[in-house]
N, C-alpha and C positions, 0 to 999 in steps of 0.2 A: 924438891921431892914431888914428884909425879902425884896427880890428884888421881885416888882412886876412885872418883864417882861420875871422871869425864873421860868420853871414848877417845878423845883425843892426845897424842903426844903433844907435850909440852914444847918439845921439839921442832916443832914442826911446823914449817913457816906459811903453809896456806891458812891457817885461822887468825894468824897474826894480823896478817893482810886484811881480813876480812874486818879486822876489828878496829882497822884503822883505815876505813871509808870513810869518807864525810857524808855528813849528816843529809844532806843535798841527796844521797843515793840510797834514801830508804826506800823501802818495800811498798807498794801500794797499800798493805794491809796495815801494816804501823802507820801510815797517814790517814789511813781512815779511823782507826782508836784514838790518835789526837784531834781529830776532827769533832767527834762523838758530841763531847759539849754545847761544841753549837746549835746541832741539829735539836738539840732539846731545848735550846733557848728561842729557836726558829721555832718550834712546834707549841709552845705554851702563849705564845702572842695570840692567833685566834681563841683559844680561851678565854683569854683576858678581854679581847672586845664583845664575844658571845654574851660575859656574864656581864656587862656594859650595858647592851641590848636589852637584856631580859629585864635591867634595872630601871631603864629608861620606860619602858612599856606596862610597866608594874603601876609605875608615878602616874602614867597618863589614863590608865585606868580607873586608879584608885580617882585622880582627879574628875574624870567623867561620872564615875559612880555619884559622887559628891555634888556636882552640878545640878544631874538627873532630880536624884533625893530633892534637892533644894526646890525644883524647879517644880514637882509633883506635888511636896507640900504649900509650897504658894497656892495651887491652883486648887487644893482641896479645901485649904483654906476660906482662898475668897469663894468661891460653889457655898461654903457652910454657911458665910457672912449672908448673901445673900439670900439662901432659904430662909432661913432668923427672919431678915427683913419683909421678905415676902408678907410670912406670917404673922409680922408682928402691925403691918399696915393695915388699918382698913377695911372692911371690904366695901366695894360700892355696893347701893343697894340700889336694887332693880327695880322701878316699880314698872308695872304693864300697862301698857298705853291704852291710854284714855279715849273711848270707841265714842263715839258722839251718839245721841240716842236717834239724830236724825239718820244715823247710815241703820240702825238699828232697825226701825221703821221700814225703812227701804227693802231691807233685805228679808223681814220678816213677810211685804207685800208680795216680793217676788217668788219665795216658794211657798207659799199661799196660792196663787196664778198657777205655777207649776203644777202644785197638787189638783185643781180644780181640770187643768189640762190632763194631768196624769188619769184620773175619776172618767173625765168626758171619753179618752179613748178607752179605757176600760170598757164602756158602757156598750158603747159601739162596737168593739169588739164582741161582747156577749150576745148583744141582739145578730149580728151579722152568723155565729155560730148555728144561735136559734133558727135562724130563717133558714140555713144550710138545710138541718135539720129536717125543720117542718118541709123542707121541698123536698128531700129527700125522699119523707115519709108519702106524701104524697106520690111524689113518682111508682113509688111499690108500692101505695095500692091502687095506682090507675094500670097497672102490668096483673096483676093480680085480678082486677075486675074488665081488664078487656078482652073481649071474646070477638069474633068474624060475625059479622051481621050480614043477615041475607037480604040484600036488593030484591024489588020487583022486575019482575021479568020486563025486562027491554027486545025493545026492534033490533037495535045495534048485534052486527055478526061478531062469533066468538072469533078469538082466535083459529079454529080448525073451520072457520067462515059457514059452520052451520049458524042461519039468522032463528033470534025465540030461544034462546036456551037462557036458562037464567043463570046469573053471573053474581059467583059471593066475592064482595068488597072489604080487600085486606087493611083492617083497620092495624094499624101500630102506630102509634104514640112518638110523636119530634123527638129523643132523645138522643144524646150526645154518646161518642163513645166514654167518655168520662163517667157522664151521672150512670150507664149500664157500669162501670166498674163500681162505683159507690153502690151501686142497689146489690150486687153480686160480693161485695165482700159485706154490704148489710146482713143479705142471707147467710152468708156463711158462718158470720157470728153471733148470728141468733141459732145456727147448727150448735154450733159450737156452744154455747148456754145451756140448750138441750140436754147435751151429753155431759156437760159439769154438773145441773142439777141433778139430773139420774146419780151420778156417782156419787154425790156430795150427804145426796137424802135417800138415798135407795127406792126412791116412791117409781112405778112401773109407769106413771101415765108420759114423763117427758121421750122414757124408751119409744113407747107406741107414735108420738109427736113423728119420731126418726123413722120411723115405719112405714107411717105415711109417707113422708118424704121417696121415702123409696121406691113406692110404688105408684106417684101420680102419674100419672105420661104427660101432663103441663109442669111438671120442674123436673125436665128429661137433664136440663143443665147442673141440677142440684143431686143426683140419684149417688154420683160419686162421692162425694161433700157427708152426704147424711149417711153410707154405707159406713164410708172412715170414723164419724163421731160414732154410730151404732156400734162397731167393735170395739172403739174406746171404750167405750161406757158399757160396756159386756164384760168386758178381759178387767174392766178393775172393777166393775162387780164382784165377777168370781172370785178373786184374788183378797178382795178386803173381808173382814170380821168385825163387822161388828155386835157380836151378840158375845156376852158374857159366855167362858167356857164353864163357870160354876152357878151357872143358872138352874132353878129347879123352878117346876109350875106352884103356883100357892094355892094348893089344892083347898086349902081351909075360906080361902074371899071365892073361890070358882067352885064350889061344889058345898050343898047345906047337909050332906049325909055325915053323920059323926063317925061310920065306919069306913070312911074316908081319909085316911090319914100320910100317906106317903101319893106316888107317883105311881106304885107298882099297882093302888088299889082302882087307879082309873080305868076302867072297859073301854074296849077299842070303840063301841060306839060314841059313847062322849068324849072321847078323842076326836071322833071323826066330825062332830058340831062344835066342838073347839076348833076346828080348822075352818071349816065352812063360816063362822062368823067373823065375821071382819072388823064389827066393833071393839074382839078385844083387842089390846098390844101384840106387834108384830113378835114380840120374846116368845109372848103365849103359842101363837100359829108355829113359830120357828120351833119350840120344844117339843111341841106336838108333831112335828115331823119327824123327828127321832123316835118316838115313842110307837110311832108306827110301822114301824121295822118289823117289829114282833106280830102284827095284828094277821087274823087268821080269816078277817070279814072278807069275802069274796069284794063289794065292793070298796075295797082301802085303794086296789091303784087307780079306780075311776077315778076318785076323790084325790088322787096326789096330781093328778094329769089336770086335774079338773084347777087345782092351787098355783099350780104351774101356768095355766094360761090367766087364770083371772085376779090372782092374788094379787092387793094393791102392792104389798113390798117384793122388791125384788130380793130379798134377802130370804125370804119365807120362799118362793116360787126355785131361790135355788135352792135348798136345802129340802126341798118336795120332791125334785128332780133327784138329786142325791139318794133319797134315802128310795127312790120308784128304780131308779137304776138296780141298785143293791139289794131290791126284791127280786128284779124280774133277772138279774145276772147278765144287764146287758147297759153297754153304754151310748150316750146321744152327746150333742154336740150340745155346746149350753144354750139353752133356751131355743131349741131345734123342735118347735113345734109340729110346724108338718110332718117331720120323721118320727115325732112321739105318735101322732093321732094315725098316722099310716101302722104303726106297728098293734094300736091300741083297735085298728080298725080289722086286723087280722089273728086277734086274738079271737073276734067275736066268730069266724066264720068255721 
């Protein structure tokens, strides 16, 4: 009976054949599915030595670990033993070495000597200062008191060989270029003192000091020196305050009239003898130059002009000028005397 589920006849003798090949003449593909087996038994061997590996290397770490540990606490160990010990020994005890009293002695003499050397060059030193000093001073004032002295007339021909004329003999003094700078920076800081006290005390007599200086024709080398302190000591004149801005006159100690009571009750004349007296406090003079702002006395500008030249403080001589400005409506340079008396001298005419 013919199978109905195969395209083949039964019949038919080429599948017969085919089914009675030997085994020898299989398909390359049916040798490789009987093969299969192997290949999985070839493929699970490295496996098996990896997880070998990994087992072996596991031991030898764990081993190292173990060693390590052992070997850290040994050494922490014996470190603890011997700190213990350290502290539990001992300690020596130091004592400081015994100085002999003879080196004692010794060395007490020697800066003893020292200090007596130290004293002697001191000493020396001072004196040597002083002498500098004293010759110094000396030398300024043999420059200061030497003048050209005049010879008798001699026979001997002058230079222009007219004979009989008389011949003045230039005295100047052996000096070093050195001791001329020590004399010359002397002057300059006694310039210079000058112009610190002016500013320090307001008092007008060290300005007039600088004054002179400027106008000797014998210290032609000092003219520049004392102009510079003289504007120093101008410019911070002007510039400083010292007078209280809430100052009032005490009319009650300066005045014995009982209808006297304030500032406003003072008359420009005794305003004007409160300035002119120099006995009282320079406050007193300086108030009074404000007060005379208002005065209507023809002469109140003599008398500011007048404050302005001769007033001891300079403080009262500027605030004279101020308040002589601010009458007449015209301005001066500070303490520009000559152009005050020049204008005061053309008022008159």
């Amino acid at each position: 009976m013919p199978d109905l589920f195969s395209p083949y006849d039964p019949s038919d003798p080429q599948p017969a054949m085919e089914n009675a090949r030997p085994a020898a003449e299989k398909t390359p593909a049916s040798a490789a599915r009987e093969e299969l087996p192997l290949h999985r038994e070839a493929a699970s061997v490295p496996n098996l030595r990896r997880s070998h590996l990994t087992r072996r290397h596991l031991l030898i770490s764990l081993a190292s670990s173990i060693v390590v540990g052992a070997f850290v606490l040994y050494a922490a160990r014996t470190y603890t033993e011997q700190q213990l010990g350290a502290q539990s020994r001992p300690q020596p005890v130091v004592t400081p070495p015994v100085v002999a009293p003879i080196a004692d002695d010794r060395a007490a003499e020697q800066i003893a000597a020292l200090q007596k050397q130290v004293d002697v060059m001191r000493r020396e030193q001072l004196l040597l200062q002083q002498n500098t000093r004293e010759s110094l001073e000396g030398i300024s004032a043999s420059l200061k008191s030497a003048r050209p002295a005049a010879l008798a007339p001699q026979a001997a021909a002058t230079s222009t060989g007219q004979p009989g004329v008389p011949r003045i003999a230039d005295m100047k003094p052996d000096i070093s270029p050195t001791q001329e700078e020590f004399i010359l920076l002397k002057e300059r800081n006694r310039l210079a003192q000058y112009a610190d006290e002016a500013i320090a005390t307001g008092e007008r007599k060290p300005l007039e000091v600088l004054v002179e200086y400027m106008r000797d024709p014998d210290a032609k080398h000092l003219h520049e020196a004392a102009k510079a302190e003289y504007l120093r000591a101008v410019r911070s004149v002007q510039f400083i305050q010292r007078e209280d801005p809430g100052y009032r006159l005490p009319v009650a100690g300066l005045f014995k009239d009982p209808n006297i009571r304030d500032e406003a009750d003072v008359k420009p004349d005794a305003l004007l003898k409160l300035l002119a007296d120099h006995q009282q406090p320079w406050e007193v003079r300086l108030r009074v130059c404000f007060l005379l702002l208002g005065s209507e006395l023809p002469e109140t500008n003599a008398r500011l002009i007048q404050a302005i030249k001769e007033d001891p403080s300079l403080d009262v001589a500027k605030h004279a000028q101020f308040s002589l400005e601010q009458r007449i409506k015209r301005r001066f340079r500070i303490f520009d005397i000559p152009a005050i008396e020049a204008w005061a001298g053309s008022q008159k005419k």
